[in-house]
C-alpha positions as CSV (number, residue, x, y, z in Angstrom):
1,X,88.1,140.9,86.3
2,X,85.7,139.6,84.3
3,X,86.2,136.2,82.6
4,X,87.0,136.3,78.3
5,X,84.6,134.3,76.6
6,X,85.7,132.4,73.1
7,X,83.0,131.5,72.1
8,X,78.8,132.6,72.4
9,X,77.0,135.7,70.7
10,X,79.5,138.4,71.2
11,X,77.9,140.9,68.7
12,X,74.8,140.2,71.3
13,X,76.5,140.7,74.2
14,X,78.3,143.8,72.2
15,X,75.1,145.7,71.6
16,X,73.7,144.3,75.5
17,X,76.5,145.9,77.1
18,X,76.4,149.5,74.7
19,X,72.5,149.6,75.4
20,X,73.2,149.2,79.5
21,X,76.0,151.9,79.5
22,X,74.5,154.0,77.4
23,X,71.2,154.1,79.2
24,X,72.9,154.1,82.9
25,X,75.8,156.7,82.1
26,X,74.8,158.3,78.8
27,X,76.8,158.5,75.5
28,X,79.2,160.2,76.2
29,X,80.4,158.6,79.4
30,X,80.1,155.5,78.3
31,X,83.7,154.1,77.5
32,X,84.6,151.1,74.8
33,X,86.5,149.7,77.8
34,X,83.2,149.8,80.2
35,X,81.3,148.4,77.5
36,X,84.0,145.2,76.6
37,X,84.2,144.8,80.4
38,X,80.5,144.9,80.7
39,X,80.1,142.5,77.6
40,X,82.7,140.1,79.1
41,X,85.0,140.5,76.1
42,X,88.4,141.8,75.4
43,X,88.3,145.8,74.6
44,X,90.1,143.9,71.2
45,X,86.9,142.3,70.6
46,X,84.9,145.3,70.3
47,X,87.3,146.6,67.6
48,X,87.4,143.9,65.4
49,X,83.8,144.5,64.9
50,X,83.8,148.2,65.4
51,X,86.0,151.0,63.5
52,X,85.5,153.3,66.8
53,X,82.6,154.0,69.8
54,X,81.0,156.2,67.3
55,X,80.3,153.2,65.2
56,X,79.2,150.9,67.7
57,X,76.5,153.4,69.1
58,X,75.2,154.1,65.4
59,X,75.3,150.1,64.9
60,X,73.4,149.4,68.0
61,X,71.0,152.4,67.2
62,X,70.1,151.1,63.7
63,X,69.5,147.7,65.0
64,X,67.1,148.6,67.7
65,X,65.2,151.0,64.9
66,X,65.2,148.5,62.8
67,X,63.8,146.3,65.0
68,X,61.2,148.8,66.4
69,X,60.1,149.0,62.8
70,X,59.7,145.6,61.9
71,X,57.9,145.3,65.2
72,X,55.5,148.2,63.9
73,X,55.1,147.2,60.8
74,X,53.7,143.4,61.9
75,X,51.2,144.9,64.2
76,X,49.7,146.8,61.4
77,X,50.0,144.3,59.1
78,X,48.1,141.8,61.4
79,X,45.2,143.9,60.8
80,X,42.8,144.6,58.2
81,X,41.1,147.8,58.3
82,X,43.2,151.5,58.0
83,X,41.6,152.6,61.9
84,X,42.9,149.2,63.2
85,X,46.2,149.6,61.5
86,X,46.9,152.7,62.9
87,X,46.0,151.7,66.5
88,X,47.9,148.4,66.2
89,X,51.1,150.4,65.3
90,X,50.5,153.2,68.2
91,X,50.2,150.6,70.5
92,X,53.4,148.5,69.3
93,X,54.9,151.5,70.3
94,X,54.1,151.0,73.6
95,X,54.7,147.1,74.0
96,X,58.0,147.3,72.0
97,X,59.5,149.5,75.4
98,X,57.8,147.5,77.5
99,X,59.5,144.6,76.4
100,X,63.2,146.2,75.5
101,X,62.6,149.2,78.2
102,X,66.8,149.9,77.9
103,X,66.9,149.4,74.2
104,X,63.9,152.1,73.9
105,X,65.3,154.1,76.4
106,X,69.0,153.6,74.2
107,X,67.6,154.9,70.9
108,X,65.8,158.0,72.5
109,X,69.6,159.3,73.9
110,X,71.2,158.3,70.2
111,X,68.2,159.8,68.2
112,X,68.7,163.2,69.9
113,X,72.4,163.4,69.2
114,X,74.7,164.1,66.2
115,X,75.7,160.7,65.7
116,X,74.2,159.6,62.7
117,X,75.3,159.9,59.1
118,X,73.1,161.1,56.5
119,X,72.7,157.5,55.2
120,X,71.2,156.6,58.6
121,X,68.8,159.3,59.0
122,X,67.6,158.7,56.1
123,X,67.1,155.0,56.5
124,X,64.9,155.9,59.7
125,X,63.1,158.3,57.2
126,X,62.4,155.7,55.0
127,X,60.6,153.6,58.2
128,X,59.1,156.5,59.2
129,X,57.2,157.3,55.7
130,X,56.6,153.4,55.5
131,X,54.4,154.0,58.1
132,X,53.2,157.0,57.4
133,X,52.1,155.3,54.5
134,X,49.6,153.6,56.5
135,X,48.1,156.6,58.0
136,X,48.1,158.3,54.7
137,X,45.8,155.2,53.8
138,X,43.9,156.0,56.9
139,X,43.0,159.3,55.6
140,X,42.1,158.5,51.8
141,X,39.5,155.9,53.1
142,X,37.7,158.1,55.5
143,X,39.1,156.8,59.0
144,X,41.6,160.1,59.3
145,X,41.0,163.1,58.3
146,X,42.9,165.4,56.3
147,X,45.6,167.6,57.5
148,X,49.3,168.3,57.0
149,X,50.9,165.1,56.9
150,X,53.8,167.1,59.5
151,X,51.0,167.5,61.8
152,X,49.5,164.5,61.9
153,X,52.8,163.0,62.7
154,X,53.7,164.9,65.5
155,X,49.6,164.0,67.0
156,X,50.1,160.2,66.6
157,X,53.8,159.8,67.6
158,X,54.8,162.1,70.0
159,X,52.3,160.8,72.3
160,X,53.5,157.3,71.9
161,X,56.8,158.6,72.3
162,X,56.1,160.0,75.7
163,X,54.5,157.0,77.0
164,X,57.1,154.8,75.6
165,X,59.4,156.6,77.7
166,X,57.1,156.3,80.7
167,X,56.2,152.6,80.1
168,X,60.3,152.1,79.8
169,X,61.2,154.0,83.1
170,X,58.1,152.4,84.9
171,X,58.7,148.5,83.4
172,X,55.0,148.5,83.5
173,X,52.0,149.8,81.1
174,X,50.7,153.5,81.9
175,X,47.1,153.9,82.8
């Protein structure tokens, strides 16, 4: 059995343990017991911050988007010009699952299911304009051209999407 801690970053080690069972057993296989176990808490522990599973995986998935946003939305603001900006976020993309491979891997499984509540699909909306903001910009100064905004999308992030997956899977930069 594994030891109860007292003390430490158990909201950490919370959202550690959901990414890990999530990733290795899926959603829906993935048990509030196997997670506290995992996490080296009491099952307790998970409750008191959690109403239910169903809260802790839409928890854990609006931190990791939030954090793959903010993580976007540096790499394009470290540059100056609307063609740079765009790369720098594409790419961001790519070293965000490099460096959180399981947490990449995590918010694919939890973006494709029904977990979410209008208030949190419409929060990752909001990121999602925010950058398409940039691109927009992209395409008023020349750099882009111009095309329905739904298409564009789908040409710049699905890509990324697919070798985020692939860099995630691989732990190592596709060629």
């Amino acid at each position: 059995m594994v030891g109860k801690r007292k003390t430490g970053d158990k909201l950490g080690d919370i959202r550690r343990a959901t990414i890990v069972e999530v990733v290795q057993r899926g959603s829906s296989a993935a048990s509030v017991n196997d997670i506290a176990k995992r996490a080296g808490l009491a099952v307790g522990t998970i409750y008191r911050y959690y109403k239910n599973k169903e809260q802790l995986l839409r928890a854990v998935q609006m931190s990791i988007k939030t954090d793959l946003h903010e993580h976007v939305m540096a790499a394009a603001q470290s540059e100056r010009d609307a063609k740079a900006k765009v790369r720098a976020m594409w790419f961001s993309i790519l070293h965000y699952a490099h460096a959180n491979p399981d947490s990449f891997l995590f918010s694919e499984v939890i973006l494709n299911s029904d977990l979410l509540v209008d208030a949190e699909r419409d929060l990752i909306h909001a990121m999602l304009l925010e950058g398409m903001q940039i691109v927009e910009d992209a395409i008023q100064d020349g750099t882009g051209l111009r095309h329905d905004m739904r298409a564009v999308r789908t040409i710049l992030i699905a890509p990324a999407l697919h070798l985020g997956r692939a860099t995630a899977r691989a732990g190592e930069f596709p060629e």
